[in-house]
C-alpha positions as CSV (number, residue, x, y, z in Angstrom):
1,X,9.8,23.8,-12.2
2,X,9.8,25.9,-15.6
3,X,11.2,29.2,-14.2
4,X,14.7,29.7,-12.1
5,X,17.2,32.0,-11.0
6,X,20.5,31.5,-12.4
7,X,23.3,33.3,-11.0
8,X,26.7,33.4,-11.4
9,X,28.9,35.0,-8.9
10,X,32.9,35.8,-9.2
11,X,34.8,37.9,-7.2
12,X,34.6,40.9,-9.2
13,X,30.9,40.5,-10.1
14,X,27.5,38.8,-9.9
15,X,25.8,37.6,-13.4
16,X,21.7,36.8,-13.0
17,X,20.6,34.5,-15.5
18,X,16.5,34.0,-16.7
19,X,15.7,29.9,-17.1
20,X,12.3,29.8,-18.0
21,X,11.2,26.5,-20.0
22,X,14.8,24.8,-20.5
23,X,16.1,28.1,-22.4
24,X,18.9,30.4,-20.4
25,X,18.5,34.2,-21.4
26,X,21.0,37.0,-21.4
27,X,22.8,37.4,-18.7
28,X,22.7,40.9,-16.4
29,X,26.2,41.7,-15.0
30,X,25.9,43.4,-11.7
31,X,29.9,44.5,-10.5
32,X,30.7,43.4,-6.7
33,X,29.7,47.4,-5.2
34,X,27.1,49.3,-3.9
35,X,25.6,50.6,-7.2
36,X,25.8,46.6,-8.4
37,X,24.2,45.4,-5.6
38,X,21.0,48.4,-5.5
39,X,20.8,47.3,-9.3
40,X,20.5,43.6,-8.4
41,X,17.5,44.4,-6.4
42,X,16.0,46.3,-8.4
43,X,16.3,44.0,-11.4
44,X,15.0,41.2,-8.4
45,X,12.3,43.5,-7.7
46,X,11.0,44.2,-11.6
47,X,7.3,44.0,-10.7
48,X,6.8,42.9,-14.8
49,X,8.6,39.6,-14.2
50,X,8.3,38.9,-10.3
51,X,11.5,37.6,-9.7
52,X,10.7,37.3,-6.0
53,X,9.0,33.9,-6.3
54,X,11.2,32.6,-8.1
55,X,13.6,29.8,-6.9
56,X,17.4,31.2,-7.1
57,X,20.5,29.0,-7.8
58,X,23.7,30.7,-6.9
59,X,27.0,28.9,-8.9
60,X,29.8,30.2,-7.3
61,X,33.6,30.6,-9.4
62,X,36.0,32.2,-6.7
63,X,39.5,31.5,-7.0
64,X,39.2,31.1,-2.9
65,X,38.3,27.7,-3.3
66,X,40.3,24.4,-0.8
67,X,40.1,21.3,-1.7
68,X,41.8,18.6,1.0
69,X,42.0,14.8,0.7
70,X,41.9,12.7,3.9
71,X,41.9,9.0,5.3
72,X,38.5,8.6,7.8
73,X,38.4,5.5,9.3
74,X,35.4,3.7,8.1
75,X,32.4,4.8,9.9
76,X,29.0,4.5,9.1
77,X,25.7,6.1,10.6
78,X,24.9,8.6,13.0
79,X,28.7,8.3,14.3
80,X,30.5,8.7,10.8
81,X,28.2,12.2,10.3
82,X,29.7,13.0,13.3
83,X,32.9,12.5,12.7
84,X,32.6,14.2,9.2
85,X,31.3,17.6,10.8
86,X,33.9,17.7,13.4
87,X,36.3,16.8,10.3
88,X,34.7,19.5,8.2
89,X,35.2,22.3,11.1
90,X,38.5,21.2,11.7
91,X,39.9,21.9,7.9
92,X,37.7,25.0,7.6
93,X,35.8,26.4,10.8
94,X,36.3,30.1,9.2
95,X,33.3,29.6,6.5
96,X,29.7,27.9,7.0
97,X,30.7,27.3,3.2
98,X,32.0,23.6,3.2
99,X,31.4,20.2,2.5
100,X,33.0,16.9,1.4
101,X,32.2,13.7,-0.6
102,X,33.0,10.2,-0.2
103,X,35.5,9.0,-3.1
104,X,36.0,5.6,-2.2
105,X,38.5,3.4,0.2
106,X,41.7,2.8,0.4
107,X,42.5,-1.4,-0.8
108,X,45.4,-1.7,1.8
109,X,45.5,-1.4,5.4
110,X,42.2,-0.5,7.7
111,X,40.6,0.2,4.2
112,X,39.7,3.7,5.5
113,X,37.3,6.1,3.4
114,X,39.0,8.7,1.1
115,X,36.7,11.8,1.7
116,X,37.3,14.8,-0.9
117,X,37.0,18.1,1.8
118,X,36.0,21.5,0.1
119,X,35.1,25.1,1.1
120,X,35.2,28.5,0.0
121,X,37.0,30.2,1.9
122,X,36.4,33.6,1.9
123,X,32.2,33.7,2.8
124,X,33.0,37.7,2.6
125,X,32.7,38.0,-1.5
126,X,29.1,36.3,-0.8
127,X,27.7,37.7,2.3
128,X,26.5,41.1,0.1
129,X,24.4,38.6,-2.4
130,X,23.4,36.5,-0.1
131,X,21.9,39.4,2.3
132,X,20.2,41.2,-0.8
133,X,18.7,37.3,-1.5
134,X,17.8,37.2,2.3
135,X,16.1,40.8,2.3
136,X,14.0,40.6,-0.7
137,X,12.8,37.1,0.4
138,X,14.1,35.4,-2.3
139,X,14.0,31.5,-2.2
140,X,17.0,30.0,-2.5
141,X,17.7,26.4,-3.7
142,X,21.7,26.1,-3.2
143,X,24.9,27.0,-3.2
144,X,27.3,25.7,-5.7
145,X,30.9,25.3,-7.6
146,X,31.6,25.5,-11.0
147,X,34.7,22.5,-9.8
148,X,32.2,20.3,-8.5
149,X,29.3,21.0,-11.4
150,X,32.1,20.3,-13.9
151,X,31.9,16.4,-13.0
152,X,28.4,16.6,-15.0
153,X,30.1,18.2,-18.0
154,X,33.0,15.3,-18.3
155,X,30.2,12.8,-18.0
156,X,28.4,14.8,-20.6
157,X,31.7,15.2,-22.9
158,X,32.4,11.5,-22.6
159,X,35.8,11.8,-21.1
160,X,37.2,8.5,-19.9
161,X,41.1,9.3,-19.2
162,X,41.9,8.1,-16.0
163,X,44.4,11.0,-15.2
164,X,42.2,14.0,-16.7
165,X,42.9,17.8,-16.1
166,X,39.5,19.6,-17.9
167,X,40.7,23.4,-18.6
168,X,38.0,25.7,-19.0
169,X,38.0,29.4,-19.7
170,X,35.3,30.7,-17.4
171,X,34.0,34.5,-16.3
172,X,36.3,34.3,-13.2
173,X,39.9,32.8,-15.0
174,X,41.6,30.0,-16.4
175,X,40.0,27.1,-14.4
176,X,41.9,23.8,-14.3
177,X,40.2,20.7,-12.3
178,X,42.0,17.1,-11.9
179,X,39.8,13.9,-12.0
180,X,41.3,10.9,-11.2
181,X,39.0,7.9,-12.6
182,X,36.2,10.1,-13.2
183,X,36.0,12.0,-9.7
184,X,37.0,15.0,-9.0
185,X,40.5,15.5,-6.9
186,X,41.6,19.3,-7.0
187,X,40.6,22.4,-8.5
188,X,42.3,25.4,-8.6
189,X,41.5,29.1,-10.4
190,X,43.9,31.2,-11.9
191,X,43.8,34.8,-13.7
192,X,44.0,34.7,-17.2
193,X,46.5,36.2,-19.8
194,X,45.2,37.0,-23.2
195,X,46.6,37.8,-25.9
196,X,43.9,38.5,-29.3
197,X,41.3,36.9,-27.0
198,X,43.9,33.6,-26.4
199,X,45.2,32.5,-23.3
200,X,48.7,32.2,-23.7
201,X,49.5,30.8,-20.4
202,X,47.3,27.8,-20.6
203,X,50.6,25.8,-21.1
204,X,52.6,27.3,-18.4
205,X,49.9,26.8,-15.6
206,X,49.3,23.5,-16.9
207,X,53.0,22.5,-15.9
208,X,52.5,24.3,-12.9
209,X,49.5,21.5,-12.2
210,X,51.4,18.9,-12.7
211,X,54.4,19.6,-10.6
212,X,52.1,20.2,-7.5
213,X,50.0,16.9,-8.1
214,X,53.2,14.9,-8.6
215,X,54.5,16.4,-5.4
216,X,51.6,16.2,-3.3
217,X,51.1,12.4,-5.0
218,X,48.2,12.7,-6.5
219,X,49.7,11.5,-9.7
220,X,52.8,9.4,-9.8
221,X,55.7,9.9,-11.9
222,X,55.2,8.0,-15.4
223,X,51.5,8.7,-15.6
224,X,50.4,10.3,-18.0
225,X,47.9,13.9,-17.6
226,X,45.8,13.9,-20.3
227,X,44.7,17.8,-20.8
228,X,41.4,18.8,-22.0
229,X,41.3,22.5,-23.1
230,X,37.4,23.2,-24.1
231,X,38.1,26.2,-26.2
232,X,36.0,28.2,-29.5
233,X,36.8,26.3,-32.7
234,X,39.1,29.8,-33.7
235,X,41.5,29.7,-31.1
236,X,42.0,25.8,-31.2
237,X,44.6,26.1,-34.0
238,X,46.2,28.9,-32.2
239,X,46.6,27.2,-28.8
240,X,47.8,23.6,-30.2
241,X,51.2,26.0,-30.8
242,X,51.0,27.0,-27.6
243,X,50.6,23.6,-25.8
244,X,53.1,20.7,-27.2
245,X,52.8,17.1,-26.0
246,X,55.6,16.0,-24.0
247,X,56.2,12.6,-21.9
248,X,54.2,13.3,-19.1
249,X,51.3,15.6,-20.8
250,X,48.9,15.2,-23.8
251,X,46.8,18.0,-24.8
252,X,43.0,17.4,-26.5
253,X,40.9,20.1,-27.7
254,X,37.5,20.2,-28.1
255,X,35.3,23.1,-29.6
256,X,33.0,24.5,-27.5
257,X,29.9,24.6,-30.3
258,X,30.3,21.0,-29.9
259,X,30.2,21.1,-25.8
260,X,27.3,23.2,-26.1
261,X,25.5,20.4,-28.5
262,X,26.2,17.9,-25.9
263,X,25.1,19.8,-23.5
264,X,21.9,20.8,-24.9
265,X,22.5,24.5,-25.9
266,X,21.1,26.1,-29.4
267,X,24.0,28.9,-29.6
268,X,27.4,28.3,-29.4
269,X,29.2,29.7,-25.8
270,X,31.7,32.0,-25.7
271,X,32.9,30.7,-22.3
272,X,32.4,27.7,-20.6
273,X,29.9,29.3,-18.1
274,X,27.0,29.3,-19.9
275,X,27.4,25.3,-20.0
276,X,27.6,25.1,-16.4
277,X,24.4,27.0,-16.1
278,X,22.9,24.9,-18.6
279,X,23.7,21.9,-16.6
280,X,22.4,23.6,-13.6
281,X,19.0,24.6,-14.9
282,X,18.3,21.2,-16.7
283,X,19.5,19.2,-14.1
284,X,20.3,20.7,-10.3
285,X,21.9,18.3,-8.1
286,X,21.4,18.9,-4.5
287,X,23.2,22.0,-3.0
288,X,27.5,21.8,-2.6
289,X,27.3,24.2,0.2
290,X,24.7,24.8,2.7
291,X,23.2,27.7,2.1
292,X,21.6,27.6,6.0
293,X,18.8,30.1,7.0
294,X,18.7,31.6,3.3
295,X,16.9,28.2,1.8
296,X,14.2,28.9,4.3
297,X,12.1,30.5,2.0
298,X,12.9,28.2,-1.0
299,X,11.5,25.2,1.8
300,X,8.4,27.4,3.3
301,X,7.8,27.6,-1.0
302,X,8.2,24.1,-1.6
303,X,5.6,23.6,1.8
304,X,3.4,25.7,0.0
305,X,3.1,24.2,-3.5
306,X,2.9,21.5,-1.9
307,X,-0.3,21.9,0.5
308,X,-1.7,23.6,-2.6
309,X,-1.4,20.5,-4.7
310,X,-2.8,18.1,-1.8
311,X,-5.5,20.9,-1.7
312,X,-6.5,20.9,-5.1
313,X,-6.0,17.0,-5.6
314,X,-8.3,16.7,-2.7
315,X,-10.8,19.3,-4.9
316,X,-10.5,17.3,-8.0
317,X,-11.1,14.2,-5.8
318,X,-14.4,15.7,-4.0
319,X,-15.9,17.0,-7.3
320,X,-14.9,14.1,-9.2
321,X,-16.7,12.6,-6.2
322,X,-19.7,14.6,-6.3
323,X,-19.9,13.9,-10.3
324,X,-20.0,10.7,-9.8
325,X,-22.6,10.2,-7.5
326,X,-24.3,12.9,-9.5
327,X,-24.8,10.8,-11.9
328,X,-25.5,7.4,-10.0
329,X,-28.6,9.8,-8.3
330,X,-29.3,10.6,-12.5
331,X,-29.2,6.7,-13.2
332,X,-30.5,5.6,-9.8
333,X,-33.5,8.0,-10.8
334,X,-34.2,6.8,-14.1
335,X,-33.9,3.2,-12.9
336,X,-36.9,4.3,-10.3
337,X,-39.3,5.8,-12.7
338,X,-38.5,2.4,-15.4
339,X,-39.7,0.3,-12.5
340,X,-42.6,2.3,-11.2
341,X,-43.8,2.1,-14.9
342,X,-43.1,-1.2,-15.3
343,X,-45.3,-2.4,-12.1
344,X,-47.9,0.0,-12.7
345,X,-47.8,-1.5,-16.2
346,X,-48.3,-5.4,-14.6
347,X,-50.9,-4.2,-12.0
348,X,-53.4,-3.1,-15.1
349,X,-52.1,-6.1,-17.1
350,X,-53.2,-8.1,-14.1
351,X,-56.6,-6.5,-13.4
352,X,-57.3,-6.8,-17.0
353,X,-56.6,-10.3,-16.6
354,X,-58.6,-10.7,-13.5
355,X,-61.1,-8.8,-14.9
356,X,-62.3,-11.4,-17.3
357,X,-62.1,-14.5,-14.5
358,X,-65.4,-15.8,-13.1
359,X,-65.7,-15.2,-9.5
360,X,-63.6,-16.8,-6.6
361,X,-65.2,-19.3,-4.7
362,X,-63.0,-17.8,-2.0
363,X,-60.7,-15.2,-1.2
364,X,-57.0,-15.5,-1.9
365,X,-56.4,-14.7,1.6
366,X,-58.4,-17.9,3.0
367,X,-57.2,-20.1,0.2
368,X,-53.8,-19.1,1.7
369,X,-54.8,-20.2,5.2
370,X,-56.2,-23.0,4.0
371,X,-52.8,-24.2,2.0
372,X,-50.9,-23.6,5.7
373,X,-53.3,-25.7,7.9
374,X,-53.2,-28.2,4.8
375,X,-49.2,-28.8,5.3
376,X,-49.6,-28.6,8.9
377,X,-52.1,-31.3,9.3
378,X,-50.1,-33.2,6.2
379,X,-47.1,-32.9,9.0
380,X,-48.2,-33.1,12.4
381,X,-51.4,-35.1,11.8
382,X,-51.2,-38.5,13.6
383,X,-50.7,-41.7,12.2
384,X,-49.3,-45.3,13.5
385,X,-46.9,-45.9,11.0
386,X,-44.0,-44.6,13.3
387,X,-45.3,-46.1,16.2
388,X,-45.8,-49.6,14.4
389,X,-42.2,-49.4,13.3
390,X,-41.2,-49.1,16.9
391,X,-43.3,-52.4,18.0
392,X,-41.9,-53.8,14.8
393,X,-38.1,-53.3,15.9
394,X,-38.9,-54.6,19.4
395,X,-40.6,-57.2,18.7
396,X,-37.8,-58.5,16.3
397,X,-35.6,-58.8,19.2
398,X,-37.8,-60.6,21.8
399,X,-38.6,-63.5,19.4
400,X,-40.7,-65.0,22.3
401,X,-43.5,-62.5,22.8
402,X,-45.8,-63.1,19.9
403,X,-48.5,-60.4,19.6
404,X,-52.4,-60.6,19.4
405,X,-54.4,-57.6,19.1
406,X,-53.8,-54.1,18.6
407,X,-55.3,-51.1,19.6
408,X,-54.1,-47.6,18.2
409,X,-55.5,-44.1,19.8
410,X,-55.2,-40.7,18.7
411,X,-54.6,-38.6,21.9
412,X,-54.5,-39.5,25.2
413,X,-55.2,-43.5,26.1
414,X,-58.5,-44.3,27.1
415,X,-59.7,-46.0,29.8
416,X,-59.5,-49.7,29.9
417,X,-63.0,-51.5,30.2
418,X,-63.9,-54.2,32.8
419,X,-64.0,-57.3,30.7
420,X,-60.9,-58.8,29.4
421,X,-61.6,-57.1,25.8
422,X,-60.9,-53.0,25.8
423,X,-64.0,-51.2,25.1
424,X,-64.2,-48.8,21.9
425,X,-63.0,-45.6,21.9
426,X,-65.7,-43.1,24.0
427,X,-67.2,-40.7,21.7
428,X,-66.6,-42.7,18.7
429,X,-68.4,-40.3,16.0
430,X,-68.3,-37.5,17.6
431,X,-66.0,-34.5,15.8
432,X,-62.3,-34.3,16.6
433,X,-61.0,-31.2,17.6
434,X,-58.2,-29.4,16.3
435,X,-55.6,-30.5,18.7
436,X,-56.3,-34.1,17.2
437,X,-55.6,-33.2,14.1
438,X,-52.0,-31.9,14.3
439,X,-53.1,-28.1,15.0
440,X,-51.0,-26.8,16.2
441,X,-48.8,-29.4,17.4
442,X,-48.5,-33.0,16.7
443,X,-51.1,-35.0,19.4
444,X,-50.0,-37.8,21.6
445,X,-50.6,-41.2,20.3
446,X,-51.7,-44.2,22.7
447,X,-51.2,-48.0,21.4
448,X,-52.3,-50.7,23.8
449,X,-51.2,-54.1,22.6
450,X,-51.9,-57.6,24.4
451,X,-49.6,-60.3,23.4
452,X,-48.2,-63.7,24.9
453,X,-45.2,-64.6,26.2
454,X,-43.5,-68.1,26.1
455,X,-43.0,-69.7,29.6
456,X,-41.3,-72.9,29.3
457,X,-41.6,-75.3,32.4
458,X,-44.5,-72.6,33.7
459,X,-41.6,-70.6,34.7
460,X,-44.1,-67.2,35.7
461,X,-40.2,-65.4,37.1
462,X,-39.0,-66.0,33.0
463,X,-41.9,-64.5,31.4
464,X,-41.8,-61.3,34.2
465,X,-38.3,-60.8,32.9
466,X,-39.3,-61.1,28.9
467,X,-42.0,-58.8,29.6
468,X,-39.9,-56.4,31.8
469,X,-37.0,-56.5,29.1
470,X,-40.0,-55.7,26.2
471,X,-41.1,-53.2,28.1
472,X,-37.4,-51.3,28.3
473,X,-36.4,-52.1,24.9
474,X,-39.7,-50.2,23.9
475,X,-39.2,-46.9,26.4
476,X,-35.1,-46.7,25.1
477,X,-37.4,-44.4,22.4
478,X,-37.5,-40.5,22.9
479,X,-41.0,-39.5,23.6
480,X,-42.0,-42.8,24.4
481,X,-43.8,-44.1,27.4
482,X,-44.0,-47.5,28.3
483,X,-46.7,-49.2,31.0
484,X,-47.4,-52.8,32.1
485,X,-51.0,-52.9,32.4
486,X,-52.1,-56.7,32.8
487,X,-49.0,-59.4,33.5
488,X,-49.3,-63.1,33.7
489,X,-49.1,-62.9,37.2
490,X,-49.7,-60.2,40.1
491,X,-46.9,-60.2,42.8
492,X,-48.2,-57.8,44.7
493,X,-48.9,-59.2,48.6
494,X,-52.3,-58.2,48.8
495,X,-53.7,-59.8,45.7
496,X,-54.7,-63.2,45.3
497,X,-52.5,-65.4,42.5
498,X,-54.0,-65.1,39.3
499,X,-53.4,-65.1,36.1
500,X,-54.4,-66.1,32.2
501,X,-52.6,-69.5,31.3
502,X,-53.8,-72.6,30.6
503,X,-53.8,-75.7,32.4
504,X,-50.3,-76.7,33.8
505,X,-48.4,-77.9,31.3
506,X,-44.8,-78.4,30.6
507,X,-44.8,-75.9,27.9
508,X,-46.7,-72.8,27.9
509,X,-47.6,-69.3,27.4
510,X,-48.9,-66.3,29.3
511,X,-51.0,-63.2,28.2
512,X,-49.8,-59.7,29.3
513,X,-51.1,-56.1,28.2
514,X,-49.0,-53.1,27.6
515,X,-49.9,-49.8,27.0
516,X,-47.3,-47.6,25.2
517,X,-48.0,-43.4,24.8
518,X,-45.8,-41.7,22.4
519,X,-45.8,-37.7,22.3
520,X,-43.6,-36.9,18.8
């Protein structure tokens, strides 16, 4: 977001900062009374910049400020929240203004959490800002504390002393924080005594520090508190006479033109608030306090932004959409016309061609037909060679029936003559219909063969069974049909024996006819 509301609140006054585009303007004091507050909304209300809209971040630097450690048992989910908010009311149920953070856990013992409590404690020097915020609408991001922002600026300034007291000279006092290992332990705010624009009591407050963390054990006798005073490069030789080095505290200075570089300002400070704000508006961590029903407008403006960029994605998706298939309908189109050209272009080329052929001796529709019954005949037409395989195989494994004649039928089997030759096929000459010639299925196929079976010893039973097991080996085909038309010898009661063979002999043979029908 390229435009905020910065604003800096003490207890004597409120200072409204313009970040638009990573720059912070000039501040506008407003004092903590009714003619400051009426000139906050007007300057809110300036109709040529519409402040309204724009998200405000309210940095708090009250000297009413608690900061409490405490051992939690270690708790974790919806329980340790819980146990933090009763925690929370406990220590400060007088202000909707707190909050804590975890700092670590203890390395003895249960290994409880150390949790760093905070709150401002007097929610009175805010309700008149925060009700002006409320009234004009104004959507608010957070609430927060110059102690707790300050943990960016050590990072920032590099400061790796593990007993660290940063001393900055803010809008509000003499502001002196204790880190311990990089996080942040106390903070207090005290009123400051100048003397040609130098606070002269920086060294005596600093003791005063010390004695209460070494009484309250937050640093231990022996260690040494390394003092950071962030100062303008023209004092620094005036306060390093006012702060001497002793056993137990070391003093460092550090100009503020070169704070300011680090932290990413063009001008040099005159106090350290301007490189809070700076901090603030590059980077804002979420809120320290919580601000409650005042952020709703900040969220219903977030909701909004945000439902107009899903809107206007799905826009730039839809025309994007429509473009595209815009110009697929272009191509598509083009593509149509190329090929309507190109046909009509083959249909003259071909009656050009055709033009100069003699004329068909019959239509390409017949000649069509005429390829179609070609195949089907060339398929279905009848012919013996399957059925002569079939005799072929069977006769291989009866080794004592010997064949003799032979004959093949298209269609149905005709009838068998009187005499002991079959007669010729009836209508011999006569034209075949279609149904003979494969169209348009295959025809049956008849094959009556007469053959002789061995009968050693003029055994008649042995050649029945031959014949019989001929006869089945021959109908084991699909389709095939398989019928004993003459045997050696009729069995039947009310015939008279009979029969084809030779004079008795001791060796033998006997003449049987079958008639086979195969529909493929």
């Amino acid at each position: 977001m390229f435009r905020k509301q910065l604003l800096y609140l003490t207890s004597d006054a409120l200072c409204a900062y313009d970040w638009n585009h990573g720059v912070l303007g000039a501040g506008q004091v407003f004092p903590a009374s009714a003619a400051g507050l009426d000139g906050f909304a007007a300057w809110l209300e300036d109709p040529q910049e519409r402040r309204l809209d724009v998200p405000a971040y309210l940095l708090t630097d009250l000297i009413e400020e608690d900061f409490q450690h405490q051992l939690l048992p270690h708790v974790r989910g919806k329980a340790g929240r819980a146990l933090l908010e009763r925690r929370r009311q406990q220590l400060h149920r007088d202000t909707p203004y707190r909050g804590s953070t975890l700092l670590g856990r203890e390395s003895t013992g249960r290994h409880d959490d150390q949790v760093l409590f905070f709150a401002l404690t007097n929610p009175s020097l805010l309700q008149p800002w925060t009700e002006a915020l409320e009234h004009l609408r104004v959507p608010v991001a957070g609430i927060y504390s110059t102690s707790l922002l300050s943990i960016a600026l050590v990072k920032k300034l590099a400061l790796a002393h593990e007993h660290l007291l940063l001393v900055t000279q803010q809008s509000g006092g003499l502001r002196q924080s204790y880190y311990e290992k990089g996080q942040l332990r106390f903070s207090r705010q005290t009123a400051t005594i100048a003397l040609d624009g130098v606070a002269v009591n920086i060294a005596l407050e600093t003791e005063k520090t010390r004695q209460f963390l070494t009484s309250t054990r937050m640093l231990a006798r022996g260690d040494v508190l390394n003092t950071v005073i962030l100062a303008p490069a023209a004092q620094i030789a005036k306060l390093e006479l006012l702060c001497d080095n002793g056993v137990e505290v070391a003093y460092h200075f550090i100009d503020l033109q070169l704070a300011g570089q680090r932290v990413g300002l063009k001008q040099t400070p005159a106090l350290a608030d301007e490189l809070l704000l700076t901090l603030l508006g590059k980077h804002p961590p979420p809120s320290h306090y919580p601000p409650g029903p005042l952020a709703r407008y900040y969220h219903f403006q977030r909701a909004r932004k945000t439902l107009y960029g899903a809107s206007a994605l799905i826009g730039t998706s839809a025309a994007l959409w429509c473009v595209i298939n815009l110009l697929g309908g272009i191509s598509d189109g083009a593509a149509t016309q190329r090929l309507q050209q190109e046909t009509a272009s083959y249909q003259e080329r071909y009656r050009s061609v055709m033009s100069t052929q003699p004329p068909a001796p019959a239509k390409t529709q017949n000649m069509k037909v005429a390829v179609t019954l070609g195949r089907m005949i060339a398929i279905q037409a009848p012919e013996p060679g399957r059925l002569l395989g079939v005799l072929s195989a069977a006769l291989d494994q009866a080794p004592q029936v010997r064949l003799s004649q032979l004959h093949w039928n298209a269609g149905p089997p005709p009838a068998r003559a009187a005499g002991s030759q079959p007669a010729q096929q009836q209508g011999t000459g006569a034209p075949s219909g279609s149904a003979l010639a494969g169209i348009p299925v295959a025809p049956p196929q008849a094959l009556r063969l007469e053959a002789d079976v061995d009968m050693p010893h003029n055994d008649y039973r042995a050649a029945l069974g031959a014949i019989t097991a001929f006869a089945q080996t021959l109908a084991r085909q699909p389709g095939l049909r398989v019928a004993i038309e003459e045997a050696p010898l009729d069995l039947r009661s009310s015939a008279t024996l009979s029969g084809k063979s030779a004079a008795p002999a001791p060796d033998s043979q006997a003449r049987f006819t079958l008639l086979l029908v195969w529909q493929p």
